[in-house]
C-alpha positions as CSV (number, residue, x, y, z in Angstrom):
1,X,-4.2,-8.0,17.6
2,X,-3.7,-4.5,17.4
3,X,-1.9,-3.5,14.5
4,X,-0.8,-0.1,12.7
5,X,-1.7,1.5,9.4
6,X,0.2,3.9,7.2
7,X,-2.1,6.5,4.9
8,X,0.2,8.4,3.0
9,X,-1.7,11.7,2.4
10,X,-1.2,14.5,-0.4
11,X,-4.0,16.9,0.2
12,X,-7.1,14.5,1.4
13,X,-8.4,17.2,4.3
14,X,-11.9,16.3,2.5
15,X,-11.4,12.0,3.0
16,X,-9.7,12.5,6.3
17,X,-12.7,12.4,8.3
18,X,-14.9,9.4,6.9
19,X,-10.8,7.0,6.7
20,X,-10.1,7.8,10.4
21,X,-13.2,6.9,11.6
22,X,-12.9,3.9,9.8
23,X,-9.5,2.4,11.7
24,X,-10.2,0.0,14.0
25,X,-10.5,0.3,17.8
26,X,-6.8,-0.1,19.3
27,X,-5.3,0.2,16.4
28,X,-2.8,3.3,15.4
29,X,-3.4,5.3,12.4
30,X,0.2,6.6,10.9
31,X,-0.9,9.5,8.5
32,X,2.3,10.3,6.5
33,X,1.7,14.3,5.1
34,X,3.4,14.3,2.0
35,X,3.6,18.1,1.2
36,X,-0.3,18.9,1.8
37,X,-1.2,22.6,1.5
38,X,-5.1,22.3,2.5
39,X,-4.5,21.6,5.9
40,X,-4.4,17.5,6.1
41,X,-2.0,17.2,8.5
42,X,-3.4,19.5,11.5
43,X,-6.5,17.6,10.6
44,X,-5.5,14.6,10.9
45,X,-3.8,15.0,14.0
46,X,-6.4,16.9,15.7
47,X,-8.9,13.6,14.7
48,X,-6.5,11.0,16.4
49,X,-4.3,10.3,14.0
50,X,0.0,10.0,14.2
51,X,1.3,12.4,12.1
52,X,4.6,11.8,10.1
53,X,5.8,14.7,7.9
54,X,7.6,12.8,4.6
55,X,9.5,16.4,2.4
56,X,9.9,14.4,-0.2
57,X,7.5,14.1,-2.6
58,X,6.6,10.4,-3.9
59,X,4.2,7.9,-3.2
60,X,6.6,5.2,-2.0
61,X,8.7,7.8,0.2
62,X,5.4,8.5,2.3
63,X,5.0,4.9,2.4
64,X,8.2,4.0,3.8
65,X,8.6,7.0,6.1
66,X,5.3,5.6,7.3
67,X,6.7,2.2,7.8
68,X,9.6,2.9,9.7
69,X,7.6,5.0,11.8
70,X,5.0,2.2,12.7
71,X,6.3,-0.2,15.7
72,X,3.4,-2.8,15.4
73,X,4.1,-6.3,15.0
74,X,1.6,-6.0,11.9
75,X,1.6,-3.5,9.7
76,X,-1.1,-2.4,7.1
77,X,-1.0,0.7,3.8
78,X,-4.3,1.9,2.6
79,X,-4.9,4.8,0.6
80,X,-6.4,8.3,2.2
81,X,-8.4,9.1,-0.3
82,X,-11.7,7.1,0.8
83,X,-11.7,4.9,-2.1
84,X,-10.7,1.8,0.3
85,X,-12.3,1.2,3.8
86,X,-9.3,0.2,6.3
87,X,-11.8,-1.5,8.5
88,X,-11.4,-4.0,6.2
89,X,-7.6,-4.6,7.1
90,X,-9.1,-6.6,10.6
91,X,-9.5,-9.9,8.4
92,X,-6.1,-9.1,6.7
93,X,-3.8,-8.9,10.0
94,X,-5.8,-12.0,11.8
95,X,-4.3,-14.0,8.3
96,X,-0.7,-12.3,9.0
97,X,-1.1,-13.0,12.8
98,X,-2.3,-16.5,12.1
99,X,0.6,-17.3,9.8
100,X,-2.0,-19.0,7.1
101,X,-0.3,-16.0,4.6
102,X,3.1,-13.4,4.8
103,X,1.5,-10.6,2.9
104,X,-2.7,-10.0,2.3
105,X,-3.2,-7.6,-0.8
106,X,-6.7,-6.2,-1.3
107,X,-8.2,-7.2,-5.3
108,X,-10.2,-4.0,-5.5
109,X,-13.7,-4.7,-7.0
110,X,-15.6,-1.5,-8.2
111,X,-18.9,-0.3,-6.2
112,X,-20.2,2.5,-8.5
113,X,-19.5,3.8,-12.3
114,X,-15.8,5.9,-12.5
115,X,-14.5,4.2,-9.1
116,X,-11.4,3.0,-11.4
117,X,-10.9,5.1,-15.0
118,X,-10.7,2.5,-17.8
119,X,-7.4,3.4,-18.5
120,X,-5.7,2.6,-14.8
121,X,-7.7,-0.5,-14.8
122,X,-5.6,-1.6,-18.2
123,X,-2.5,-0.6,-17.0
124,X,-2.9,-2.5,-13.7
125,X,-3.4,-5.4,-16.0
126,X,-0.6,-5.1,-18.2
127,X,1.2,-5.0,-14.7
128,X,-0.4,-8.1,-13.0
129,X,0.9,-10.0,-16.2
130,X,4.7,-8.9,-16.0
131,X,4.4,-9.2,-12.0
132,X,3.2,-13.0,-13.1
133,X,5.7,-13.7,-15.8
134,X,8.0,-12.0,-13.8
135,X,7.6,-13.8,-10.1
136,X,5.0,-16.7,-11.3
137,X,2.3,-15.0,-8.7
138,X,-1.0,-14.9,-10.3
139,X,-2.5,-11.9,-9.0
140,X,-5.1,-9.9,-10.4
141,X,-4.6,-6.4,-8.6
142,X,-1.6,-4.7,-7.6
143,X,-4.1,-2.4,-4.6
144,X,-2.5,-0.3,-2.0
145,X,-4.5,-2.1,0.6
146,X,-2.0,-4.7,2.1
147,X,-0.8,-5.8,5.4
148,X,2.5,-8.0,6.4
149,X,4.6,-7.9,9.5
150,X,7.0,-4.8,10.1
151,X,10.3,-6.9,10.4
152,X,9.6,-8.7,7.2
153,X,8.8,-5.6,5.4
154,X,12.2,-4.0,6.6
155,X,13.8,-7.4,5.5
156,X,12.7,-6.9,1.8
157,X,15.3,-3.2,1.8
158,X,12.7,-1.7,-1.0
159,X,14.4,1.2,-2.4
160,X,11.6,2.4,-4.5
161,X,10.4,5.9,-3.4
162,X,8.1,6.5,-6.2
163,X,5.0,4.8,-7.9
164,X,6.8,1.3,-7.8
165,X,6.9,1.0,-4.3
166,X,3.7,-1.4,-3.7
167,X,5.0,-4.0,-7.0
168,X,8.5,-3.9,-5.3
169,X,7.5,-4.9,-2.2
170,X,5.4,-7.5,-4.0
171,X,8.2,-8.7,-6.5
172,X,10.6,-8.9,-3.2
173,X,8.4,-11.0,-1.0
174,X,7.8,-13.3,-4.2
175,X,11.4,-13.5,-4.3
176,X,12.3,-14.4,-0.9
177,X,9.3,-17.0,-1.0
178,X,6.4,-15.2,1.4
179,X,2.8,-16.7,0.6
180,X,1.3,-13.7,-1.0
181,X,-2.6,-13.7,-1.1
182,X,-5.5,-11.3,-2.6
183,X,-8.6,-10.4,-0.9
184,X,-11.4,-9.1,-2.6
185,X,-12.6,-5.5,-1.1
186,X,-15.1,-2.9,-2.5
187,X,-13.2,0.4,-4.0
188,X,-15.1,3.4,-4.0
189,X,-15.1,6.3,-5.6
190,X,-12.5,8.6,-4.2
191,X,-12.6,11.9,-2.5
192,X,-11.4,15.1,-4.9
193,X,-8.8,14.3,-7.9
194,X,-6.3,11.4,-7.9
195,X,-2.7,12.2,-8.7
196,X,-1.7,9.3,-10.7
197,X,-4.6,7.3,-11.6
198,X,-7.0,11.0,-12.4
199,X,-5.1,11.3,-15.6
200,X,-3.0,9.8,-18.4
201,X,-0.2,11.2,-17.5
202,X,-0.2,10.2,-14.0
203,X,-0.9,6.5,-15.0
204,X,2.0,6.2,-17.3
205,X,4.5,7.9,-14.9
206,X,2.9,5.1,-12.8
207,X,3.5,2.4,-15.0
208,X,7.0,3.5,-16.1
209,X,8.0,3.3,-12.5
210,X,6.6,0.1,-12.0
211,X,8.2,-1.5,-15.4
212,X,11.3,-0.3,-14.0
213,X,10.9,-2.8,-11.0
214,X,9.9,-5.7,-12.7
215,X,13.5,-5.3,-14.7
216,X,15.3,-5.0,-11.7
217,X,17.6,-7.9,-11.3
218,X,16.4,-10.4,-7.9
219,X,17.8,-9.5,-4.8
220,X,18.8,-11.9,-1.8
221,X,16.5,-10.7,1.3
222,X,18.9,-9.0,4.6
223,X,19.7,-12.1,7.0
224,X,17.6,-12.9,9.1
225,X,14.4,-12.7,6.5
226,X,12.1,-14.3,5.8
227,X,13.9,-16.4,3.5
228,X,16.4,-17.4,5.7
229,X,13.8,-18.5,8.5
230,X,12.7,-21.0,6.4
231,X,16.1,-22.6,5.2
């Protein structure tokens, strides 16, 4: 099934290479260029690749501008960085395709020393546990890798454009009843410095957005969601 995937990119010109050669055959890789100044985009198109230019700046924008770009029944998010192999997505979309599971999210396990700081590691826990008290889901990772079909996702209206884009999606599809599943994968070390995760900082901008979701109050899924199909 072929299926698309959205790599929001923010200066990766040296991960470009080794993630595009890693998309499956048939399958359409969406790289969203988020503001890149080393040359990303021009790379990535000249290695196969759509390219969406998102202006403004945020995690979530580039993934959104992404998904509304994609036109595959299935559609899949992994990071650019190198950290995550989206070959690994194949097994994800066959469980969307199947219907055996509405959104797959990737538990990322750590292959060498410094693959995930100590610090982001905590803070992705301290999220899992909200996200659980929150939604009851008992999740362990909140990972970019993930793949769910393109009208569902549209469904959810996320409105997140910053670092709580991937728990909003997740807190939505909890709340309009999707079967939300984890998938262990190997995470790597990435390629250069990460934005949020590389520092302090970054991480608690991160988890600031991301507690701001979790308070938001539940919303009722568009008609014609997910939700409503199975009323």
């Amino acid at each position: 099934m072929r299926a698309d995937i959205v790599l929001p990119c923010l200066d990766e010109a040296a991960a470009l290479p080794w993630v595009l050669a890693r998309v499956p055959a048939g399958w359409r890789a969406i790289v969203v260029d988020n503001g890149s100044t080393d040359g990303s985009a021009d790379l990535a198109r000249s290695l196969g690749a759509t390219v969406v230019h998102e202006p403004r700046r945020g995690f979530g924008a580039a993934c959104h501008a992404g998904l509304t770009a994609a036109d595959a029944d299935v559609v899949c998010f992994c990071d650019c960085d190198a950290s995550l192999d989206p070959g690994l997505l194949v097994d994800f979309v066959r469980d969307v395709a199947a219907g055996r599971a509405d959104l797959v999210l990737g538990r990322r396990r750590p292959r060498a020393r410094g693959a995930w700081p100590a610090h982001a590691r905590a803070g992705n826990l301290a999220l899992a546990r909200m996200l659980r008290r929150r939604t009851g889901l008992r999740l362990r990772d909140l990972g970019p890798l993930r793949a769910a079909r393109r009208e569902d996702l549209l469904s959810l209206g996320l409105t997140d454009r910053r670092s709580g884009y991937p728990l909003q999606m997740v807190v939505r599809a909890a709340d309009a009843g999707w079967r939300v599943e984890e998938r262990d994968v190997p995470y790597l070390p990435r390629a250069g410095r990460s934005k949020v995760t590389g520092t302090w900082r970054g991480t608690w901008h991160a988890v600031r957005d991301m507690r701001a979701v979790l308070a938001e109050p539940r919303v009722t899924p568009a008609p014609g969601g997910r939700e409503d199909a199975q009323r």
